[in-house]
C-alpha positions in Angstrom: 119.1 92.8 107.7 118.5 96.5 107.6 116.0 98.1 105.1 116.7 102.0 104.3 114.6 104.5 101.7 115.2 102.5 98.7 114.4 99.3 99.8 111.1 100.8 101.0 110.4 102.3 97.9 111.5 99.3 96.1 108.7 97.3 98.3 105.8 99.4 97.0 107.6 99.2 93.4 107.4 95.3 93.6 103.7 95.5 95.6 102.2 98.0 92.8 103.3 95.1 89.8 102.5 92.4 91.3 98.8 93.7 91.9 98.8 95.4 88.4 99.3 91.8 87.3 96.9 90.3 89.2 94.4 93.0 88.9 91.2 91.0 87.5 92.5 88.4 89.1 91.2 90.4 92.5 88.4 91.9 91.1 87.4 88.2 90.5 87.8 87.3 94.3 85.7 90.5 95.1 82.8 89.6 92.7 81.4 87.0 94.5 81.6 87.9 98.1 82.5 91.7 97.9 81.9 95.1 95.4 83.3 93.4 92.5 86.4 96.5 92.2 88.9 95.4 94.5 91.8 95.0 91.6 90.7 98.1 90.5 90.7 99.9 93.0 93.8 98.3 94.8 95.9 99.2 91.4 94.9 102.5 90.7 95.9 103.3 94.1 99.6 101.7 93.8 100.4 103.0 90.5 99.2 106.3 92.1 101.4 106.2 95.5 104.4 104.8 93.3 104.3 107.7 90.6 104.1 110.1 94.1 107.6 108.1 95.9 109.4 108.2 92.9 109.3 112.1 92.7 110.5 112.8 96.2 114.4 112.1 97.8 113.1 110.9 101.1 116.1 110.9 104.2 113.8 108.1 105.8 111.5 105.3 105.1 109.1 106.3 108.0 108.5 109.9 105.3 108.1 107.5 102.4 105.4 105.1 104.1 103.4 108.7 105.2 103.2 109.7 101.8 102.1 105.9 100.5 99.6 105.9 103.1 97.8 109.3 102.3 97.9 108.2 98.7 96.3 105.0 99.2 93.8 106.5 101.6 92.7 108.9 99.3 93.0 107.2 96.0 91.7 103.1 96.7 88.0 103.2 97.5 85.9 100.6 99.2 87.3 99.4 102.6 90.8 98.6 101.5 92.0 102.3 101.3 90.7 103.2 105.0 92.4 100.0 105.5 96.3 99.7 103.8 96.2 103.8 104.3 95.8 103.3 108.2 98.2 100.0 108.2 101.1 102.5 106.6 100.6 105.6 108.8 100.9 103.2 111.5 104.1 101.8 110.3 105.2 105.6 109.5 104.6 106.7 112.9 106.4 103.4 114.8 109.4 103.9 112.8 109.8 107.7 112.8 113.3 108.8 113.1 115.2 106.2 112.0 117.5 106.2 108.9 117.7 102.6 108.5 115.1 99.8 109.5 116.5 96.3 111.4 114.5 93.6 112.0 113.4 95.0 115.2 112.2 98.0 114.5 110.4 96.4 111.2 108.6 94.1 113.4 107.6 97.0 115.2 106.1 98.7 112.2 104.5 95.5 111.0 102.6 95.2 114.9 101.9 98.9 114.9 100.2 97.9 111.0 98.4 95.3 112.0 97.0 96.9 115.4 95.8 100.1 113.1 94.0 97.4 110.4 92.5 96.0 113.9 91.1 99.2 115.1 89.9 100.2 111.9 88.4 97.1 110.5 86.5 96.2 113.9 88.0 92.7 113.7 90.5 89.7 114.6 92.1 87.1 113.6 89.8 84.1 111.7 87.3 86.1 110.2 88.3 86.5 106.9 90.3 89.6 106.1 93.5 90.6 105.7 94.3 90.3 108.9 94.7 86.5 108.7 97.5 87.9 106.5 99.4 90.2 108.5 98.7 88.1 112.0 100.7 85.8 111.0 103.7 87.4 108.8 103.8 89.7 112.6 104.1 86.5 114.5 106.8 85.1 112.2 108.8 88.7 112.2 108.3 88.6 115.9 110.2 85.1 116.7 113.4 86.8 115.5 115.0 85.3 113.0 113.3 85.8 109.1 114.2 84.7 105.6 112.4 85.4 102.4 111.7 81.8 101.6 110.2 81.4 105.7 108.4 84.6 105.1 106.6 83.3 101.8 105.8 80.1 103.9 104.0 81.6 106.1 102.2 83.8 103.7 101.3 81.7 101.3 100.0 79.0 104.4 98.3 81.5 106.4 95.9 82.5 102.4 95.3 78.9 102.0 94.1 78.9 106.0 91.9 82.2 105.3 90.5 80.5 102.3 88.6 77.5 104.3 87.4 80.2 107.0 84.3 81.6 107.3 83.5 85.7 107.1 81.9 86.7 110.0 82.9 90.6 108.7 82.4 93.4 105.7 80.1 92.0 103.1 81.2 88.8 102.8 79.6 88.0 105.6 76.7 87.8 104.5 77.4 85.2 102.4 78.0 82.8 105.8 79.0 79.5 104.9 78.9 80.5 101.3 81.9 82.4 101.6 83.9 79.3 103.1 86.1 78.2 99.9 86.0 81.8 98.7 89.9 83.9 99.0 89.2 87.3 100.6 90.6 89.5 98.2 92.0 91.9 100.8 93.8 88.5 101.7 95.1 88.1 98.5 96.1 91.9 98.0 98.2 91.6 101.0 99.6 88.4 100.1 101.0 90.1 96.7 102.5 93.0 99.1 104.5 90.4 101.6 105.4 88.1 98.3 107.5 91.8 97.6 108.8 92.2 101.2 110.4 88.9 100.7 111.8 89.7 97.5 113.4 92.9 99.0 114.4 91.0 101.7 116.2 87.9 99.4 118.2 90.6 98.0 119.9 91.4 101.5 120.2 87.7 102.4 
């Protein structure tokens, strides 16, 4: 499997409809443990970082993930810009120089991602955020061997396990037990963006 520009274009093409579909939906999630504009926020900033990719002939996916994440930095509001922005200009940066992206080096963006969500976010693993996304889908990416229909497994698993947790971080948590049952919208967001990555990925299978 090798990804190049297009098919990293095409994965913020897929991301930005499937969270302009779902845009009340995650302003729904955000209501009641959050600021009540994550779909809001989360589509203006896609339709904003697509309408930018789609004007510039990039020579390599690590230029087109730079330019999503300084779009989506400045554009989302909230935590989640800080948040995707940093997870892209991490990926950027891991995968600089290369015209076409394997497996390998993909995982490698993917752990650099998740490491820069880490930093910034303050958190791990289990406490409600999208992290309980993109631990997982970095796990799976880093055992080797990936399909679309294995990566959606794990996705759409690792939401329903994020669901039953408890936030112990962001405004959620102060919600404690209360937000046990709740999706974290930033888990849901990034469910929507890995539903793409498999699609993009099905069509090289």
């Amino acid at each position: 499997m090798e990804l190049g520009v297009l098919d990293i274009v095409k994965w913020f093409e897929l991301s930005n409809e499937k969270i302009q579909q779902n845009k009340d939906y995650l302003t729904s999630l955000d209501r009641p443990i959050g600021d009540g504009d994550h779909g809001i926020n989360m589509a203006r900033g896609y339709q904003e970082t697509v309408n930018k990719i789609n004007t510039v002939d990039y020579a390599e996916p690590s230029a087109v993930l730079k330019d999503a994440a300084m779009v989506l930095l400045s554009k989302v509001g909230g935590a989640s810009g800080p948040l995707y922005g940093t997870a892209f200009l991490k990926m950027s940066v891991a995968v600089k120089g290369m015209v076409v992206l394997n497996l390998r080096t993909l995982t490698g963006g993917l752990a650099a991602a998740l490491a820069g969500i880490k930093q910034r976010g303050k958190s791990e693993l289990g406490e409600k955020t999208m992290i309980d996304i993109w631990g997982p889908v970095v796990d799976y990416f880093t055992k080797g061997e990936i399909s679309s229909a294995g990566l959606m497994e794990i996705v759409s698993s690792a939401l329903e396990t994020s669901k039953e947790t408890m936030a112990t971080k962001g405004r959620a948590a102060y919600f404690k037990e209360k937000s046990i049952g709740h999706l974290d919208p930033g888990s849901a967001s990034s469910f929507y963006i890995f539903e793409a990555l498999a699609e993009v990925i099905k069509e090289k299978e």
